[in-house]
N, C-alpha and C positions, 0 to 999 in steps of 0.2 A: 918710366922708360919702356917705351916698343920692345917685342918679344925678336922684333930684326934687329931692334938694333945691342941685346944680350947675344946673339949672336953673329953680330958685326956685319949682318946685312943691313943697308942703308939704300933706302928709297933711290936716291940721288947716285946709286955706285951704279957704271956704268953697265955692269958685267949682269948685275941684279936685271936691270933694264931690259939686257939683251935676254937673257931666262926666260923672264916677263913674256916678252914679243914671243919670244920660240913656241910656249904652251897657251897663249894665246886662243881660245874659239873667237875667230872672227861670224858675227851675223851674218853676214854677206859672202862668206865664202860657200860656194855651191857644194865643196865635200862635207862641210859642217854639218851644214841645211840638210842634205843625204843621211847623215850621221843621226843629226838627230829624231831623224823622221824614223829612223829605222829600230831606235831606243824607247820614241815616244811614247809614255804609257795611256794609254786612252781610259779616261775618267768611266765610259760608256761599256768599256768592254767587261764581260761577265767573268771570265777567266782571270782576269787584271783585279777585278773588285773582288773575287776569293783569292787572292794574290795578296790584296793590299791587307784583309780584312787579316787574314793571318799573322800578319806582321804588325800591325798596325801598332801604333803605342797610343792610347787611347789620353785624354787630355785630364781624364778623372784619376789617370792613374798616378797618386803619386810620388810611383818610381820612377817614374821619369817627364821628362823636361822637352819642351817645343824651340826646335831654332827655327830661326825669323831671320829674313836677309840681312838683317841689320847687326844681325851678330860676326864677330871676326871668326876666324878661322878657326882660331884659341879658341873660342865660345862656344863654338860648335863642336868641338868636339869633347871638349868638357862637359856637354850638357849628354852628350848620345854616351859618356864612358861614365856617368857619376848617376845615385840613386840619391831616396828622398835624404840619405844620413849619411850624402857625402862620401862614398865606398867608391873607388873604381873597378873597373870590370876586372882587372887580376885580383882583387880582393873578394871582387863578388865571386870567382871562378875556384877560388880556394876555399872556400865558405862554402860551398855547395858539394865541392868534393868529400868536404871532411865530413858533412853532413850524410849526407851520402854513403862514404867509407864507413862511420861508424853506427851507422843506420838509424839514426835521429830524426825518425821518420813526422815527427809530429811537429819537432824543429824546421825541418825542412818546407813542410806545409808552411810555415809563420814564415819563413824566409824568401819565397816564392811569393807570398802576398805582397811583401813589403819592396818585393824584389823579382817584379814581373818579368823585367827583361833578360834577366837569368837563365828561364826556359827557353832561351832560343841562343845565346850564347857558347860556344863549342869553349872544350876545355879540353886546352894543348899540354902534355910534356913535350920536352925539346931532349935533345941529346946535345954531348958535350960541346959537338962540333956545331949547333947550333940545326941541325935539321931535325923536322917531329919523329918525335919515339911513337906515338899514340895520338889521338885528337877523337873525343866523344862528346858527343851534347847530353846536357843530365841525362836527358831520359835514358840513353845508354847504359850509363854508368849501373840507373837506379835500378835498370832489366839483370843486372849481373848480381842483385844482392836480394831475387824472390821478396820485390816491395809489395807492401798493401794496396787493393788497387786504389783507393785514394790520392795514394801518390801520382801514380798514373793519371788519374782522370786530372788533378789539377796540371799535371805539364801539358797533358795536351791541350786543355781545356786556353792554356795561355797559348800553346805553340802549335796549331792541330798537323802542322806540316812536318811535325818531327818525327813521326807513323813512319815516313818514306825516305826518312835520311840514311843515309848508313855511315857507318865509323870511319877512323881510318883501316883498318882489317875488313870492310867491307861488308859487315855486318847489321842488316837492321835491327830495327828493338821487335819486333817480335821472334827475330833468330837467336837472338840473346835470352831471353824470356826462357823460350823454349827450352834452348840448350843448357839453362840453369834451373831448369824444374819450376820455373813459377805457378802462380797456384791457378786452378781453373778460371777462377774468377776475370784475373789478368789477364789471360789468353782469352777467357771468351769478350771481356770488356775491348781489349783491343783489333778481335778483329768485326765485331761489332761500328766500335770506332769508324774504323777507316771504309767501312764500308757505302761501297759505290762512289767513292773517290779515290782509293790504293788500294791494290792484292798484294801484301808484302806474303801472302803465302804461296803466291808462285813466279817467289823471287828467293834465285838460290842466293849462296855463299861463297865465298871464295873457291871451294872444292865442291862444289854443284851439288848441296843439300839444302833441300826444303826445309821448310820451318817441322812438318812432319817428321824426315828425317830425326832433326836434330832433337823433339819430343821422344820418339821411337825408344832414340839413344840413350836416354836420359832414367838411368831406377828408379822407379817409383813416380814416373807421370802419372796424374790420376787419368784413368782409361776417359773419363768424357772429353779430353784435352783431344786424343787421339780422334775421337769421334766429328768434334768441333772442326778440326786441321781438315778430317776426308771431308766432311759435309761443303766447305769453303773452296775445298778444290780435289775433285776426285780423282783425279790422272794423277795426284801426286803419290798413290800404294804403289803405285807401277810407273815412279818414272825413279831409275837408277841417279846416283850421283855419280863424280868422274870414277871413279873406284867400282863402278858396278854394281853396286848397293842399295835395295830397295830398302824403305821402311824398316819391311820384317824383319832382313839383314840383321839393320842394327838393334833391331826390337830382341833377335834374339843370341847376339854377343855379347847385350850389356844387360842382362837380369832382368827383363823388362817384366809384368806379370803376366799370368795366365789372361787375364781380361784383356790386356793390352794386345797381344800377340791375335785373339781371337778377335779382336775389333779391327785389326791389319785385314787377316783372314777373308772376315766378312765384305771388307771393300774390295779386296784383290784374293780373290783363291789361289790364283796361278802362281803367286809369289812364293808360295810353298813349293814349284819346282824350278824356280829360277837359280840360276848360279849367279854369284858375281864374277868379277876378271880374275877370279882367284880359282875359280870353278867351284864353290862351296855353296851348298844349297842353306836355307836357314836352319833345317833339323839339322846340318855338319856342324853349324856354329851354336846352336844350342846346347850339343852334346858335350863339346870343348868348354862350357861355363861352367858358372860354381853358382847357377841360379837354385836358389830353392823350391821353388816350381818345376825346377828339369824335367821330372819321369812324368807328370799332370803336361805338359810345355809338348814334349817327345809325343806320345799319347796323341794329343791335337792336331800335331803336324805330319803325323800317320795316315790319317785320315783320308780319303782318296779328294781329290779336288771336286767330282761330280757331288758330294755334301756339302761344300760350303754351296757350292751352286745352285742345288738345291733350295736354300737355306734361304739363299741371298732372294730368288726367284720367288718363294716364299714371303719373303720381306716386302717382297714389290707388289704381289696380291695381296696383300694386305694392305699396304698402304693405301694402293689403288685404292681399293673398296672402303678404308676413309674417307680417304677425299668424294670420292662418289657421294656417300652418303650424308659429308659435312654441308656437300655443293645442294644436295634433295631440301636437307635442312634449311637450307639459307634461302630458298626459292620461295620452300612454304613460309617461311617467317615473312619473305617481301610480299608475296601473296594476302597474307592474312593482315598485313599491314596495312596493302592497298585498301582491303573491303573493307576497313576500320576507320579511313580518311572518310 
C-alpha cells in the first residue's frame, strides 16, 4: 500500500488533484523560468564550487546515501535523514550531544567518521510550546566544553563553513572558544582555519564583544591567546563593546594575569585612561577585584602611557630591522643561487 493512500490521499481524489495543479512549476511559465534562473546554481561558478565542496556528501562516504530521480519522495528523504546503521538525524543529533556533554571526546571522533553528516547538522531543543529554546551545530556545543583541538580540526575538516555560523544566541565558535577558556592551540588552530575566508574575530556578540573581549574576560587565558586575538585584528584593544568596555576593562575585572593585562597594554596604551559608560578607568576595576596579582596589576597600570609607547615604538624598530635584514638574507641566498646555476 502507497504512503497516500495510509493517509487517505488517493491519486484519483479530486481535491489531491487540485493541490497538485496549485504547487505545480509549470516549464513554460515565464515567472518559473525567472525563478529559476535566479536560483540556478552554475556548475562553473568558483564561489558555488566552495559552496558545493563544503557541503558535499561525498559518494565514498558511507554515511550517507545518493537520491536519484527515480526515488519517491519517501526515499529521498529517508536516504538524506538515515546513516550507514540506519540511525536517523534526531538520533544522530542526540548521540552527538551526549557525546559532547560528557566529553567522549575520542568516541566522538569514531562517531563523526561513521557519521559525517553529523557535522553540519544543527541540534535543536524546543520549548514546551513548541518554539526553539537553543539551536547549536556540534562545533558549538564542543567550543563550550575546552575540546582537544582534534575535535576541532575533524568538524571542520567535514563542515569548513561552520567557522562562520553562529548559534541561536548569536554566538560563533570562536566567541564560544574564547569565552570558555579553550586552550591556545584551539584558538590559534581556528583562526588559522578560517583564514582568508572568515574573520569571526571581528565579529561581535550579541552585546558587541570581540572574540578579544570575551578572552580578556576569561581567568586564566593563556596570554599568547591574547597575543594571537590583537595580531588577527588590531583595532580590536580599542574598540569598546555596547557597555563601553575595552579588552583591558574586562582583562582587569575578572583576574585576568599580569602578562595578560601587559599584552592589552602593549597593543593599546591609551586603554589605561579610557573610561567605560560607567566612567571607571581599568586601574578602578582592578582595585575593586580579589585578583592576586592586584598591587604587581596597579603597579603596571601606574605607569605613564608615554612607556608603553615607548616600548611599543621599540617593538617596531626592531621588527623593522628583522625583516630588513631577513629581506638582505634572502637576496643574497637568490644571488648565490643564481651564480651556482
Amino acid at each position: 500500500m502507497e504512503i497516500q493512500e495510509l493517509f487517505g490521499v488517493r491519486k484519483d481524489d479530486p481535491k489531491t488533484m487540485e493541490r497538485q495543479e496549485a504547487f505545480r512549476v509549470h516549464n513554460d511559465d515565464p515567472k518559473t523560468v525567472e525563478r529559476q534562473e535566479a536560483f540556478r546554481v552554475h556548475n562553473d561558478d568558483p564561489k558555488t564550487m566552495e559552496r558545493q565542496e563544503a557541503f558535499r556528501v561525498h559518494n565514498d562516504n558511507p554515511a550517507a546515501s545518493t537520491c536519484t530521480d527515480n526515488d519517491s519522495d519517501e526515499e529521498k528523504e529517508s536516504k538524506r535523514t538515515r546513516s550507514v546503521n540506519g540511525v536517523s538525524k534526531k538520533v544522530r543529533s542526540t548521540e552527538i550531544f551526549k557525546l559532547i556533554k560528557t566529553e567522549e571526546w575520542n568516541e566522538l571522533v569514531d562517531f563523526l567518521h561513521n557519521n559525517k553528516i553529523a557535522a553540519n547538522e544543527w541540534v535543536t531543543e524546543h520549548n514546551p510550546d513548541g518554539s526553539v529554546r537553543w539551536r547549536s551545530l556540534p562545533i558549538h556545543l564542543a567550543c563550550e566544553k575546552k575540546p582537544p583541538v582534534d575535535v576541532i580540526y575533524h568538524l571542520l575538516s567535514i563542515y569548513p563553513g561552520a567557522i562562520g555560523e553562529k548559534n541561536y544566541g548569536g554566538d560563533l565558535p570562536l566567541h564560544i572558544a574564547c569565552r570558555e577558556g579553550a586552550s591556545k592551540e584551539v584558538i590559534n588552530f581556528m583562526l588559522v582555519r578560517e583564514k582568508n575566508t572568515y574573520n569571526s574575530s571581528n565579529e561581535k556578540d550579541c552585546e558587541g564583544r570581540l572574540a578579544l573581549h570575551l578572552a580578556a574576560s576569561k581567568s586564566g587565558t593563556d596570554v599568547q591567546v591574547i597575543k594571537d586575538l590583537a595580531e588577527v585584528n588590531a583595532k580590536a584593544a580599542r574598540t569598546p563593546d555596547d557597555f563601553g568596555l575595552l579588552p583591558l576593562h574586562w582583562a582587569c575585572s575578572k583576574n585576568a594575569s599580569k602578562a595578560v593585562v601587559e599584552a592589552l597594554l602593549d597593543v593599546y596604551p591609551y586603554a589605561n585612561e579610557t573610561k567605560d559608560s560607567y566612567g571607571r578607568t581599568p586601574i578602578a576595576l582592578v582595585k575593586l577585584s580579589e585578583n592576586k596579582e592586584k598591587d604587581a596589576i596597579i603597579e603596571l597600570l601606574s605607569q605613564d602611557v608615554s612607556y608603553y609607547t615607548t616600548n611599543l615604538i621599540n617593538t617596531i624598530d626592531t621588527l623593522s630591522t628583522k625583516v630588513i635584514k631577513n629581506g638582505q638574507k634572502d637576496n643574497l641566498r637568490k644571488k648565490t643561487n643564481a651564480e651556482n646555476q
